[in-house]
C-alpha positions as a Markdown table, in Angstrom:
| # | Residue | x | y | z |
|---|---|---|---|---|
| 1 | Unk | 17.9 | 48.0 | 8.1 |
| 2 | Unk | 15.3 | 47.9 | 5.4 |
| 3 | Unk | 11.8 | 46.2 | 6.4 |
| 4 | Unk | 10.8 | 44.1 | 3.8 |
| 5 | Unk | 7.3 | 44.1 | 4.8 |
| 6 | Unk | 5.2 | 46.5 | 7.0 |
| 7 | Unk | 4.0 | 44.9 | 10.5 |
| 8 | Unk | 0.2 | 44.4 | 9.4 |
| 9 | Unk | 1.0 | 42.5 | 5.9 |
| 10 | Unk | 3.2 | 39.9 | 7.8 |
| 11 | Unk | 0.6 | 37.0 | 8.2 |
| 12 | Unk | 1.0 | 35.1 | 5.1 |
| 13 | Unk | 4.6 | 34.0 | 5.7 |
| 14 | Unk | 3.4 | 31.4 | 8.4 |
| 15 | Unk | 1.4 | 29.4 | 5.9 |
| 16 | Unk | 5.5 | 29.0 | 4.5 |
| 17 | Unk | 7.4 | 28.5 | 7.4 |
| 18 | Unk | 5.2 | 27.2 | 10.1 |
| 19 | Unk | 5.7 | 23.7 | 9.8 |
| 20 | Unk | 10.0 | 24.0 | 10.2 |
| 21 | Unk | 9.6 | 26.5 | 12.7 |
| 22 | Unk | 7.3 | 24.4 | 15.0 |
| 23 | Unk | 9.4 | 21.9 | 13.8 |
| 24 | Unk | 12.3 | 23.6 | 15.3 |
| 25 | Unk | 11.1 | 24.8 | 18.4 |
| 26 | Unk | 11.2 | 28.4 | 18.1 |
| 27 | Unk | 7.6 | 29.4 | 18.1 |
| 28 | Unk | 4.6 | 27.7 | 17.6 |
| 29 | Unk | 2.1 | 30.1 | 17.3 |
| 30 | Unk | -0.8 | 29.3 | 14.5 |
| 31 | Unk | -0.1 | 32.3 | 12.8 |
| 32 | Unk | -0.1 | 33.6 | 9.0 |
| 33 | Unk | 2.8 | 35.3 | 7.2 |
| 34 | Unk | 2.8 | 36.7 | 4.2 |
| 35 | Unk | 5.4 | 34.5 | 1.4 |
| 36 | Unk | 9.1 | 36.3 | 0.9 |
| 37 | Unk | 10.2 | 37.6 | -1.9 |
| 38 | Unk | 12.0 | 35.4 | -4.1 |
| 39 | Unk | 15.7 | 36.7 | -5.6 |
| 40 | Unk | 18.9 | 36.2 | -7.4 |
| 41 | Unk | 21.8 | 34.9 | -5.2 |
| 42 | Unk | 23.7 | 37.8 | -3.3 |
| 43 | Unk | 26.2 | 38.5 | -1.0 |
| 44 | Unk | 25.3 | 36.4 | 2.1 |
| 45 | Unk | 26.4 | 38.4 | 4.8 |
| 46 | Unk | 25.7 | 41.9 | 5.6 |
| 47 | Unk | 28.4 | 44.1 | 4.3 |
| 48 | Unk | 28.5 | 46.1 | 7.7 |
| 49 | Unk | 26.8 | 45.8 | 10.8 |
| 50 | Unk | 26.7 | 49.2 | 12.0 |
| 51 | Unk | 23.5 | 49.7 | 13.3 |
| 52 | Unk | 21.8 | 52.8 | 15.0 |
| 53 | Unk | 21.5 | 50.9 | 18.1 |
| 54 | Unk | 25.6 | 50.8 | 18.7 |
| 55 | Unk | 25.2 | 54.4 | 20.4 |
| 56 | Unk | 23.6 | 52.6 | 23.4 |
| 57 | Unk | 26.8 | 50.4 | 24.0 |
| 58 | Unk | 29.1 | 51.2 | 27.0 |
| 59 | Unk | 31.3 | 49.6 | 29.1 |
| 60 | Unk | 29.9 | 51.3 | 32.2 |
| 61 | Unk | 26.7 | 49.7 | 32.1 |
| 62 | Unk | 26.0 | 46.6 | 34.7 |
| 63 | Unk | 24.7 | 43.3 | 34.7 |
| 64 | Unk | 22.0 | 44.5 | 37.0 |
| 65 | Unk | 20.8 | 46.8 | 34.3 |
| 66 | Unk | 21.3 | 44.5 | 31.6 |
| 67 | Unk | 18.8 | 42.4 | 33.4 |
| 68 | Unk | 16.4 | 44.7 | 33.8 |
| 69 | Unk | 16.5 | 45.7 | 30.0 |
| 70 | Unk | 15.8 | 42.1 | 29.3 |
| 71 | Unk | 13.0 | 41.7 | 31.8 |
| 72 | Unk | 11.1 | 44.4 | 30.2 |
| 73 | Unk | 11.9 | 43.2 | 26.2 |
| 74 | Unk | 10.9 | 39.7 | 27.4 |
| 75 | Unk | 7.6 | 41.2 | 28.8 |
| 76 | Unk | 7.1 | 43.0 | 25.8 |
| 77 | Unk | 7.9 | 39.8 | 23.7 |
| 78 | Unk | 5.5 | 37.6 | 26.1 |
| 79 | Unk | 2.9 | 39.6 | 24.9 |
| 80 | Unk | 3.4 | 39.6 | 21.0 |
| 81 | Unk | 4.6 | 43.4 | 21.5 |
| 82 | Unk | 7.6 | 42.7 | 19.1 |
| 83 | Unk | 8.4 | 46.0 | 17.9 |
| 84 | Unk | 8.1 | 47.3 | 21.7 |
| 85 | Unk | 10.7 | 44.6 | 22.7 |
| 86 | Unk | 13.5 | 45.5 | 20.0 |
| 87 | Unk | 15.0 | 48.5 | 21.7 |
| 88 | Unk | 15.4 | 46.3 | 24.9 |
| 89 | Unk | 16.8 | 43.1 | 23.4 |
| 90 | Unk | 19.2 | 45.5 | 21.6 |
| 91 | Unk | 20.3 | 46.9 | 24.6 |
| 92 | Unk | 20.6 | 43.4 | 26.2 |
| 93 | Unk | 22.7 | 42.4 | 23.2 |
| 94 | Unk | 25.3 | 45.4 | 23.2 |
| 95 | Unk | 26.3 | 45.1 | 26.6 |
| 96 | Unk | 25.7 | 41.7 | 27.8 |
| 97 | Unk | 28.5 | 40.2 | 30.0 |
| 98 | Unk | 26.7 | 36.9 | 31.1 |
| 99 | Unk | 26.9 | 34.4 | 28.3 |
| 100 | Unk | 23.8 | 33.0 | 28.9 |
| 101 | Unk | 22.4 | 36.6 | 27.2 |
| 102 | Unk | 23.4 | 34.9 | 24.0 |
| 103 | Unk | 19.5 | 33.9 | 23.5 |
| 104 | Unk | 18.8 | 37.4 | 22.5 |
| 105 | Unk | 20.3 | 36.8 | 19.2 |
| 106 | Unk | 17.4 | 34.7 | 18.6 |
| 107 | Unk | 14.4 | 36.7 | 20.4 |
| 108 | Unk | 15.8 | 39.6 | 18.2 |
| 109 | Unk | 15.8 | 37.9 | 15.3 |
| 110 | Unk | 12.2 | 36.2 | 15.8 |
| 111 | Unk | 10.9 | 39.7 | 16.3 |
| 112 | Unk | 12.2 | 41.2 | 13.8 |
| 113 | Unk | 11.2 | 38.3 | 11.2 |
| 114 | Unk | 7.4 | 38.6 | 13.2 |
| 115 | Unk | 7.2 | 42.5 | 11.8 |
| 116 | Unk | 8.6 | 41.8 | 8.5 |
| 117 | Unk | 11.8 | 42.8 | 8.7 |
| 118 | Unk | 13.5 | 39.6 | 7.1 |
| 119 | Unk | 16.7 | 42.2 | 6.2 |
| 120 | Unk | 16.9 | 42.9 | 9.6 |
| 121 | Unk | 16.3 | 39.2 | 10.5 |
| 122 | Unk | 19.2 | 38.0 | 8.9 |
| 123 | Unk | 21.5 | 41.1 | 9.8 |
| 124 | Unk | 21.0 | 39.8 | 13.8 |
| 125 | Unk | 21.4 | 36.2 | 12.7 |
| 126 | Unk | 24.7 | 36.8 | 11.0 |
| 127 | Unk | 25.9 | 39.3 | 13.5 |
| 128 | Unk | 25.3 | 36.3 | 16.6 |
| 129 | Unk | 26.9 | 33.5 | 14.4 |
| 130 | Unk | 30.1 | 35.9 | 14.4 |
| 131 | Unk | 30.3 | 35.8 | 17.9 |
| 132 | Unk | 28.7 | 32.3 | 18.4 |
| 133 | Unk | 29.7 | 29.8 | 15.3 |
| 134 | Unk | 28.1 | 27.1 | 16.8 |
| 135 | Unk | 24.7 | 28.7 | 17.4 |
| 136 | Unk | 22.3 | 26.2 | 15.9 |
| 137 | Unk | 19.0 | 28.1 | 16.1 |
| 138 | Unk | 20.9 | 31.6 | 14.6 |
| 139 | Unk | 22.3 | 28.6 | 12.0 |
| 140 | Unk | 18.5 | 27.9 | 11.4 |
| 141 | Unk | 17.1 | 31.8 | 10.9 |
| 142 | Unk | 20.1 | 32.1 | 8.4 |
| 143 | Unk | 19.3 | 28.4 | 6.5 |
| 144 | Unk | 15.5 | 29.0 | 6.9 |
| 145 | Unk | 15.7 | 32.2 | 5.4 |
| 146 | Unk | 18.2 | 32.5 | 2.7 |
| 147 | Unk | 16.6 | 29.2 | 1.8 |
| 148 | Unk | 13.0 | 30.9 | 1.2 |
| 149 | Unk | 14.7 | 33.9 | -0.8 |
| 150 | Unk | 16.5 | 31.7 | -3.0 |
| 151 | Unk | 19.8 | 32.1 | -2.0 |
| 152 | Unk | 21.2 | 28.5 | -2.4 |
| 153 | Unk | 24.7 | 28.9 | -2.0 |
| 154 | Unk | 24.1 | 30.9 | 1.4 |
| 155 | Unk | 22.1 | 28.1 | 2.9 |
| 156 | Unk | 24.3 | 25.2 | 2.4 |
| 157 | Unk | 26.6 | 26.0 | 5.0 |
| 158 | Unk | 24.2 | 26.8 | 7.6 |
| 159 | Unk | 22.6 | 23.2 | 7.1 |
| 160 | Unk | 25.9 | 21.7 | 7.0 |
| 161 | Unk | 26.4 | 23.2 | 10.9 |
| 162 | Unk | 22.5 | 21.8 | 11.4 |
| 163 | Unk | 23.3 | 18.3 | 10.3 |
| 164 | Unk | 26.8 | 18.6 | 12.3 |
| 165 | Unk | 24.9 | 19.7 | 15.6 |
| 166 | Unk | 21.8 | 17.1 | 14.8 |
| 167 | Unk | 23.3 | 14.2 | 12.8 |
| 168 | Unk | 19.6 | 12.7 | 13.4 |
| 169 | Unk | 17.4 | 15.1 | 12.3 |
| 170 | Unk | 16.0 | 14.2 | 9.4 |
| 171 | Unk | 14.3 | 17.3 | 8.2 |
| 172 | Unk | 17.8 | 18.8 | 8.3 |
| 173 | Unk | 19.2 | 16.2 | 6.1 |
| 174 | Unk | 16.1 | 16.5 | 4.3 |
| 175 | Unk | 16.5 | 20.2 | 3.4 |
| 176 | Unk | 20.6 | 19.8 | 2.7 |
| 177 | Unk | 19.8 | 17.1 | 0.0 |
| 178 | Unk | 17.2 | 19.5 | -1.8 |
| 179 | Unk | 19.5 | 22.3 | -1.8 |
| 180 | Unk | 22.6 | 20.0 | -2.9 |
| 181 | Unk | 20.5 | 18.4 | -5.8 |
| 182 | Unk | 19.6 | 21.8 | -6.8 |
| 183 | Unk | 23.0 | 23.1 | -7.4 |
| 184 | Unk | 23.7 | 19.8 | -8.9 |
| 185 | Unk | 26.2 | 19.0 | -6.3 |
| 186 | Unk | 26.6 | 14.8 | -5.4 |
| 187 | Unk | 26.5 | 15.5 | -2.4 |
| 188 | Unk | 23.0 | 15.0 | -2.6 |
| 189 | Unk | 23.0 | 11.7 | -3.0 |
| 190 | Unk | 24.9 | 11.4 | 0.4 |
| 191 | Unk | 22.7 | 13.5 | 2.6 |
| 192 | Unk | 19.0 | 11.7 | 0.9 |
| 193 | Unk | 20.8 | 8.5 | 1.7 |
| 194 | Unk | 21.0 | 9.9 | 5.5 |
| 195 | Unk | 17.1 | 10.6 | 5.2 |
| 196 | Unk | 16.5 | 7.1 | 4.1 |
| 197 | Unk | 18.7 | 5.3 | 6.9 |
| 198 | Unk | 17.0 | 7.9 | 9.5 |
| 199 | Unk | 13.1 | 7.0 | 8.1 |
| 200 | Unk | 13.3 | 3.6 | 6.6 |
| 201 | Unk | 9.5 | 4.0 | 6.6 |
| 202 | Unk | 9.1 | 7.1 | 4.1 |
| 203 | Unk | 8.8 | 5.9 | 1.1 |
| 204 | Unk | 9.0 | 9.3 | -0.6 |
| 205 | Unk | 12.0 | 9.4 | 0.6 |
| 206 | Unk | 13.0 | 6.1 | -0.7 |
| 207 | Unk | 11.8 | 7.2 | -4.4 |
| 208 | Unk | 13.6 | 10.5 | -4.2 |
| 209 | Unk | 16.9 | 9.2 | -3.3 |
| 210 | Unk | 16.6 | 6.6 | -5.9 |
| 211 | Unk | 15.7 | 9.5 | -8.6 |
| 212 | Unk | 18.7 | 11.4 | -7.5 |
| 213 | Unk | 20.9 | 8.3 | -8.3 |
| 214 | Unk | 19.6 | 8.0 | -11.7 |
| 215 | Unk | 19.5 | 11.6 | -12.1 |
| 216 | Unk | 23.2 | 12.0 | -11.4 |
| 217 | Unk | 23.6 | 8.7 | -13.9 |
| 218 | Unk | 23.6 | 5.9 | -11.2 |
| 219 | Unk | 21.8 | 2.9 | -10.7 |
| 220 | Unk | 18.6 | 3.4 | -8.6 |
| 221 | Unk | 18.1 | -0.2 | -8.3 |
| 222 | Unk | 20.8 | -0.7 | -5.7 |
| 223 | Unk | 19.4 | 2.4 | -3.2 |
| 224 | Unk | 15.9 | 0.2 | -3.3 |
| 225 | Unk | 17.8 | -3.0 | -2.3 |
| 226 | Unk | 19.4 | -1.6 | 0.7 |
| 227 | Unk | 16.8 | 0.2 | 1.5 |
| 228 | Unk | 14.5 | -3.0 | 1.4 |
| 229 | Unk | 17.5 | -5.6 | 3.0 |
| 230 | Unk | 16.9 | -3.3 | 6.1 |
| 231 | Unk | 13.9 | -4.4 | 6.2 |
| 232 | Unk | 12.3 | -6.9 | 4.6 |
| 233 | Unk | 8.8 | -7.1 | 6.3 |
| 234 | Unk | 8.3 | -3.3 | 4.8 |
| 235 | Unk | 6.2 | -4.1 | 2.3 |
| 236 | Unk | 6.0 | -0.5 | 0.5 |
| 237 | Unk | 10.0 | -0.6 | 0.2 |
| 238 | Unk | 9.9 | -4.1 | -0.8 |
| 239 | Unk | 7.4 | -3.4 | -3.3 |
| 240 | Unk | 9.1 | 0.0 | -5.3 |
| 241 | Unk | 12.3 | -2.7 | -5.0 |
| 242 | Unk | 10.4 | -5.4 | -6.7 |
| 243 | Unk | 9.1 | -2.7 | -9.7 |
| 244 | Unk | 12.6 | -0.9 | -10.2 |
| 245 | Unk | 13.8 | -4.5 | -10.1 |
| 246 | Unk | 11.6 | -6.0 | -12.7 |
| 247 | Unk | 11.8 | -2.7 | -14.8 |
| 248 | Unk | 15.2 | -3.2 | -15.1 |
| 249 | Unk | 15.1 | -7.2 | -15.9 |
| 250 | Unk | 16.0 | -8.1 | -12.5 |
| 251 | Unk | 14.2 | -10.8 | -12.3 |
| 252 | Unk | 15.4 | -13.3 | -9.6 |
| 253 | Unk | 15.6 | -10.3 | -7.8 |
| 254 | Unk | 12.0 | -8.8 | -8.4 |
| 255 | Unk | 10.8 | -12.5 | -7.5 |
| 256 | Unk | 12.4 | -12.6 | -3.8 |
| 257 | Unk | 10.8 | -8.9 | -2.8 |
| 258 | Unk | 7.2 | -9.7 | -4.0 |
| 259 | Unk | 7.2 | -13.1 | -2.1 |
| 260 | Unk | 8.5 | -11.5 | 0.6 |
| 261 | Unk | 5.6 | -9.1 | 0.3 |
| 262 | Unk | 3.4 | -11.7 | -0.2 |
| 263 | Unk | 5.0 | -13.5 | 2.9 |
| 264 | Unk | 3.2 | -10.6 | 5.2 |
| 265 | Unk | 0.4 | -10.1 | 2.8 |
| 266 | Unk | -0.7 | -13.1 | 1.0 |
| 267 | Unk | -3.6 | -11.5 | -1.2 |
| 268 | Unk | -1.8 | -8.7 | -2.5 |
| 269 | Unk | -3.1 | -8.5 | -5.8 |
| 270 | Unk | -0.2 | -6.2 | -7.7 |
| 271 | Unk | 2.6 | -7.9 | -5.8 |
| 272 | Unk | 0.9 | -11.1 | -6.9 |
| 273 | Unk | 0.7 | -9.8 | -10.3 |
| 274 | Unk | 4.1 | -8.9 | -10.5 |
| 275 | Unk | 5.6 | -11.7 | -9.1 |
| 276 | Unk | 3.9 | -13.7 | -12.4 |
| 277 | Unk | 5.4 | -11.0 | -14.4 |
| 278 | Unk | 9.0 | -12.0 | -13.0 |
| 279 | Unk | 8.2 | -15.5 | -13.3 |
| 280 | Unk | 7.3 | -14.9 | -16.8 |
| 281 | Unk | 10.6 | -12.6 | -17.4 |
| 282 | Unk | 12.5 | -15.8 | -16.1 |
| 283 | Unk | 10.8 | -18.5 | -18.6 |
| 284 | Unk | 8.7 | -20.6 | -15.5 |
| 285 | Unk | 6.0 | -20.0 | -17.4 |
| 286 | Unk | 4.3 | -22.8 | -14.9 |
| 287 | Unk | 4.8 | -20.6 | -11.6 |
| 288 | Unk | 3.8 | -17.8 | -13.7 |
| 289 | Unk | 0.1 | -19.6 | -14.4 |
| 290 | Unk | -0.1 | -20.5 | -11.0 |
| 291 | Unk | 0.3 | -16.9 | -9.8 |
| 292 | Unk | -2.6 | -15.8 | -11.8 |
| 293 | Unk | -4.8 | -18.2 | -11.3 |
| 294 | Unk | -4.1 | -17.1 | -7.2 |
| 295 | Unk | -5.8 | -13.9 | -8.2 |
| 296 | Unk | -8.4 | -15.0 | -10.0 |
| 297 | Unk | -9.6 | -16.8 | -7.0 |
| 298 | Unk | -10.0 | -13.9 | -5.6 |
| 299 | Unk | -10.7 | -11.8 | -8.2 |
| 300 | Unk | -12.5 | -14.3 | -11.3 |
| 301 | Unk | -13.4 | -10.8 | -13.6 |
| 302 | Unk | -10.1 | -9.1 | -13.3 |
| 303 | Unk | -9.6 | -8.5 | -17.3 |
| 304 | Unk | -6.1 | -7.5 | -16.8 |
| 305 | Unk | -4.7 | -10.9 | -15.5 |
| 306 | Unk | -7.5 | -13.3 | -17.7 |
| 307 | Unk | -5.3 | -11.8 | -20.3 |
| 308 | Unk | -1.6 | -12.1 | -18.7 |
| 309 | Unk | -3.0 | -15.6 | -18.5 |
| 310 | Unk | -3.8 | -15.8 | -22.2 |
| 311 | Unk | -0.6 | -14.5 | -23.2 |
| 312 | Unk | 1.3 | -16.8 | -20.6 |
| 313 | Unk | -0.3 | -20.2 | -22.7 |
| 314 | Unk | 0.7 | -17.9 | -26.2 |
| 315 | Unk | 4.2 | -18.3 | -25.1 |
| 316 | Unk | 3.5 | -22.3 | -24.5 |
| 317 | Unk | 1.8 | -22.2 | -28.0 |
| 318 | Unk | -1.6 | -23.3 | -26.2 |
| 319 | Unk | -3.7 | -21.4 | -28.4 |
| 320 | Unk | -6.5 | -22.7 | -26.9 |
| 321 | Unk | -6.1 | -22.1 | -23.4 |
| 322 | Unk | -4.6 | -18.5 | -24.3 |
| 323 | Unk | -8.2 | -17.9 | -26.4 |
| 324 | Unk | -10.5 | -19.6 | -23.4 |
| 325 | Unk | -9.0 | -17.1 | -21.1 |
| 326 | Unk | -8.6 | -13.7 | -23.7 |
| 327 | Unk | -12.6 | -14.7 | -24.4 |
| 328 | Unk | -13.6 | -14.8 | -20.9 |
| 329 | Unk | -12.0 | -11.1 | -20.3 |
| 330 | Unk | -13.6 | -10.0 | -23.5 |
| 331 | Unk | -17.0 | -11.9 | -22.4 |
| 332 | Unk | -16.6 | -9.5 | -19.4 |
| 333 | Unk | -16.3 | -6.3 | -21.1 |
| 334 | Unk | -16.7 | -6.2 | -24.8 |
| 335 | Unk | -15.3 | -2.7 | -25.0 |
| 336 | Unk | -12.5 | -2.6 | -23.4 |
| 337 | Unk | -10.2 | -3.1 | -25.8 |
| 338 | Unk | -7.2 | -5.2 | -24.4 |
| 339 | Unk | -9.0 | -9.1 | -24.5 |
| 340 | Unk | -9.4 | -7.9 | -28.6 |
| 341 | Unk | -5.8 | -7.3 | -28.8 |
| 342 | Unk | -5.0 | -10.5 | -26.9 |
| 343 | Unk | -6.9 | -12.4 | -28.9 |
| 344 | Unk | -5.8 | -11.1 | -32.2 |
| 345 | Unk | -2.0 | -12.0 | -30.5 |
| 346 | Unk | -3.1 | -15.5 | -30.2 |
| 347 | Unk | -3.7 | -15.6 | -33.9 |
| 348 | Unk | -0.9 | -14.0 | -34.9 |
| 349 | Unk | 1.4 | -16.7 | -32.9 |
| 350 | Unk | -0.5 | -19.4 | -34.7 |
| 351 | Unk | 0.2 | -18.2 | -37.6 |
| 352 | Unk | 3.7 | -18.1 | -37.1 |
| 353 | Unk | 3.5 | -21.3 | -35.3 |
| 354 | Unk | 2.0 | -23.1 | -38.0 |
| 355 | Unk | 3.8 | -21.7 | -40.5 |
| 356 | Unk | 7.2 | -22.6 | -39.4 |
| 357 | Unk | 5.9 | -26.6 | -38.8 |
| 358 | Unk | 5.8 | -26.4 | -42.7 |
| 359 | Unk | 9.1 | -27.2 | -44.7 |
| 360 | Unk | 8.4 | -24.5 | -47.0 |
| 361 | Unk | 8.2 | -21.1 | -44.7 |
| 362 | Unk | 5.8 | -19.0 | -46.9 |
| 363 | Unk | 2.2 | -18.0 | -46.3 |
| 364 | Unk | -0.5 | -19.6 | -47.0 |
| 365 | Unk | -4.5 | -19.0 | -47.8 |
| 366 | Unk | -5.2 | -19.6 | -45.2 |
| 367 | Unk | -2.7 | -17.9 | -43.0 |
| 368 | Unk | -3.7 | -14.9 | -44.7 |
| 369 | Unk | -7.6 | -15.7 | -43.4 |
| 370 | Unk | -6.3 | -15.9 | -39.5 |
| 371 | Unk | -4.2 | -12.4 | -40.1 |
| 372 | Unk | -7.6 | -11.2 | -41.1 |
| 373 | Unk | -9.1 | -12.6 | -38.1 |
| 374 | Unk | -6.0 | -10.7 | -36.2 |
| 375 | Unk | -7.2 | -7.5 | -38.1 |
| 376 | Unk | -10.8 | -7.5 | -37.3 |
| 377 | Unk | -10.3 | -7.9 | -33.3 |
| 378 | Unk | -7.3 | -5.2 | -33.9 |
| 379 | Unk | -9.9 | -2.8 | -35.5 |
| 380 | Unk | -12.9 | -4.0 | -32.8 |
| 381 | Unk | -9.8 | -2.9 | -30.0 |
| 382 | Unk | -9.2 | 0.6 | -31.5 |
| 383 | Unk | -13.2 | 1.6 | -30.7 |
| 384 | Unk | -11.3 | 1.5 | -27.2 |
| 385 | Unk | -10.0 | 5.0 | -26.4 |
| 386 | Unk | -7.1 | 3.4 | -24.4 |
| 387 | Unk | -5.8 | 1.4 | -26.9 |
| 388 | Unk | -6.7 | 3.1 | -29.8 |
| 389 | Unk | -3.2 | 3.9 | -31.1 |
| 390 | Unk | -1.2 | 0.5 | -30.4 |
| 391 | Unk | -4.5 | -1.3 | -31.8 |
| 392 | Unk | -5.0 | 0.8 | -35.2 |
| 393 | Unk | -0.9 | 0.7 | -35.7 |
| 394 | Unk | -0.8 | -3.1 | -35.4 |
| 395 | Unk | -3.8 | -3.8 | -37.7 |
| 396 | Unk | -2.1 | -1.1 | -40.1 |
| 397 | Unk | 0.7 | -3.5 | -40.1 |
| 398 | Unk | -1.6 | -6.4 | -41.2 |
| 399 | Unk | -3.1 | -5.4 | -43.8 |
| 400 | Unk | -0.6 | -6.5 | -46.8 |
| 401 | Unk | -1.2 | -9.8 | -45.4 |
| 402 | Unk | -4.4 | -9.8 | -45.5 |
| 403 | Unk | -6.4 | -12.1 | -48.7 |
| 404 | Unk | -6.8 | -10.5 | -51.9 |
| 405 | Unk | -9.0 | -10.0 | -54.5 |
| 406 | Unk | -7.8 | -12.8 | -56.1 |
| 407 | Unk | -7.1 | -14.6 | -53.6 |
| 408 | Unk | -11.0 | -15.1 | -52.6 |
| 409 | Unk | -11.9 | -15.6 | -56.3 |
| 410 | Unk | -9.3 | -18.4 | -56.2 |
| 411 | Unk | -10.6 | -19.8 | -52.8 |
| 412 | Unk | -14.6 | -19.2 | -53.7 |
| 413 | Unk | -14.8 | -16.7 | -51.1 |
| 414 | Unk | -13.7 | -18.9 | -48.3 |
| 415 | Unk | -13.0 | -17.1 | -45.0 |
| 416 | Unk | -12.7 | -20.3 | -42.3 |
| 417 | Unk | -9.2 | -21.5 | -42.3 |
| 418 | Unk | -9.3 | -25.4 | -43.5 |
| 419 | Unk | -5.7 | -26.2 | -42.1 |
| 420 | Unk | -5.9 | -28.7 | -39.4 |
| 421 | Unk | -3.1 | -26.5 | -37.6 |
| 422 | Unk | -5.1 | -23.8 | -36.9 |
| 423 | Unk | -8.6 | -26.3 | -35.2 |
| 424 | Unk | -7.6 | -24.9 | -31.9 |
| 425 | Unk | -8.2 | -21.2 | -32.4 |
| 426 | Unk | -11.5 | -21.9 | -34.5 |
């Protein structure tokens, strides 16, 4: 067979494989190998196993001798002689009678894949698994392998023995799933679910499986939940369920995994934050206020929840507690640019609140003078990198409602609104 690599470029290879292969049990030597090659997807098995080493098998040769052979390759192996051991274990391998000789498949292969010769690697591999289907470390050399060199479709079966052998061994499942999602096979989703139910506690794991589901069209939200029913007290699951639920307007649902977080960790700040956010998304504006108000004991200058606050009283058209809080974040940090926004959204509701108390629904002067305030905290927001955009687009939108020319002749240059509606944002 053709070595892929000579014996003293093999070291990098390790940095690849050592972590399954320690994982696995077959060596666990802190070692470097070089990476394989990458390729298109071939044949998998060799097309002929005619070797040079079939001359040395004969039917006159005895156990006794056999053991002998593999007494001196397993003396060689001991002492990292690999190439020196090869010619042994082959002999071993040819004329074997003892069934328990079957481990040679895998010293032969492990010396060949320690000079190099991943060809040859997977030529022993493939020629054991014909004798021995139900080899799980020759299964392993051939998954491993045709893995590394891209050979999807070769792989898959080997980890489908692996996962039969090991039903709980996650790393198997693990590996299955990657290869299944890569082909775009569903049988992903089936084997990540397996990962999950082995390690409720890897939340990577978790998110991945829940990707797959929406990848392949699903619904993510319902891998979270059972992932999270399992185990309520996990606070990580319980908090990506929480998210995923709220992203996708499940509120009632969001609510019971962020108290439950809350339950084990009662000044979490985001699940805290959250949990306001759901309360919000379900109109209890009231458990909402208290939520943030929670934080801000802890936390009186966080700027992000003053202004969930603010925009919490916008909805219960209290313009003045929504400005006393959007005023205390922007009292905080004048140039962060969110407390301008906020504030210029309190105007903007008064406007539309006031207007709309009016039995004719048009604007007024002075409407037009508090969309100009709105304006001027839009433009004071956009000096703020991180809300440049959404800040200049929204005071872009203003500006044809903004006072004209005439309408400040008209109004001797007036710029404080006059209408008693509006004495609570002044």
């Amino acid at each position: 067979m053709k070595k892929i690599f000579t014996g003293s470029r093999w070291w990098g290879i390790f940095l690849v494989l050592a972590l399954a292969l320690s994982t696995h049990g077959l060596f666990a030597q802190e070692e470097n190998l070089e990476e394989l090659p990458e390729g298109e997807p071939v044949k998998c098995e060799p097309d002929s196993f005619n070797v040079p080493y079939l001359k040395w098998k004969s039917d006159s040769i005895t156990q006794e001798q056999v053991n002998i052979w593999y007494s001196f390759g397993q003396e060689k192996y001991k002492y990292k002689d690999y190439k020196g051991a090869i010619p042994y274990f082959w002999r071993v391998l040819l004329n074997y009678k003892n069934p328990q000789f079957k481990v040679v498949y895998n010293k032969l292969a492990d010396c060949y894949f320690r000079i190099g010769a991943i060809d040859s690697t997977l030529l022993v591999a493939y020629m054991g698994l014909k004798k021995y289907p139900n080899y799980d470390n020759l299964h392993w050399w051939v998954a491993t392998l045709e893995t590394r060199l891209g050979h999807t479709k070769c792989a898959i079966p080997h980890y489908e023995a692996l996962v039969k052998s090991h039903p709980n061994k996650k790393e198997y499942w693990e590996r299955l799933a990657q290869l299944y999602f890569s082909l775009g096979d569903e049988r992903a989703l089936e084997a990540q679910k397996k990962v999950v139910e082995l390690d409720p506690n890897d939340v990577e794991a978790s998110q991945l499986y829940a990707e797959m589901i929406r990848q392949f069209g699903g619904d993510p939200l319902q891998a979270l939940r059972e992932t999270f029913e399992k185990d309520t007290t996990n606070i990580e699951n319980a908090f990506r369920y929480g998210k995923e639920a709220y992203n996708s307007g499940e509120y009632k649902q969001a609510v019971r995994a962020f108290k439950s977080i809350l339950a084990q960790d009662p000044k979490h700040q985001e699940a805290m934050e959250y949990l306001g956010r759901s309360y919000e998304g379900l109109n209890r504006y009231r458990d909402a206020i208290a939520v943030y108000k929670r934080i801000l004991e802890q936390d009186p200058k966080n700027i992000n929840v003053l202004c969930l606050l603010a925009r919490v009283y916008i909805q219960q058209n209290n313009f003045s507690a929504a400005l006393t809080y959007a005023r205390r974040a922007r009292n905080i940090d004048p140039s962060n640019g969110l407390p301008h926004i906020v504030i210029a959204e309190v105007y903007e509701a008064a406007v539309n609140y006031c207007s709309n108390k009016r039995a004719k629904h048009e604007f007024t002067y002075d409407d037009k003078l508090v969309y100009r305030m709105a304006r001027q905290e839009y433009l004071k927001a956009a000096k703020d990198p991180n809300w440049a955009g959404d800040a200049s687009r929204r005071a872009r939108q203003l500006k044809t409602l903004l006072p004209t020319k005439e309408d400040l002749f008209m109004h001797k240059n007036r710029l404080k609104p006059s209408d008693p509606c509006y004495k609570n944002i002044l």
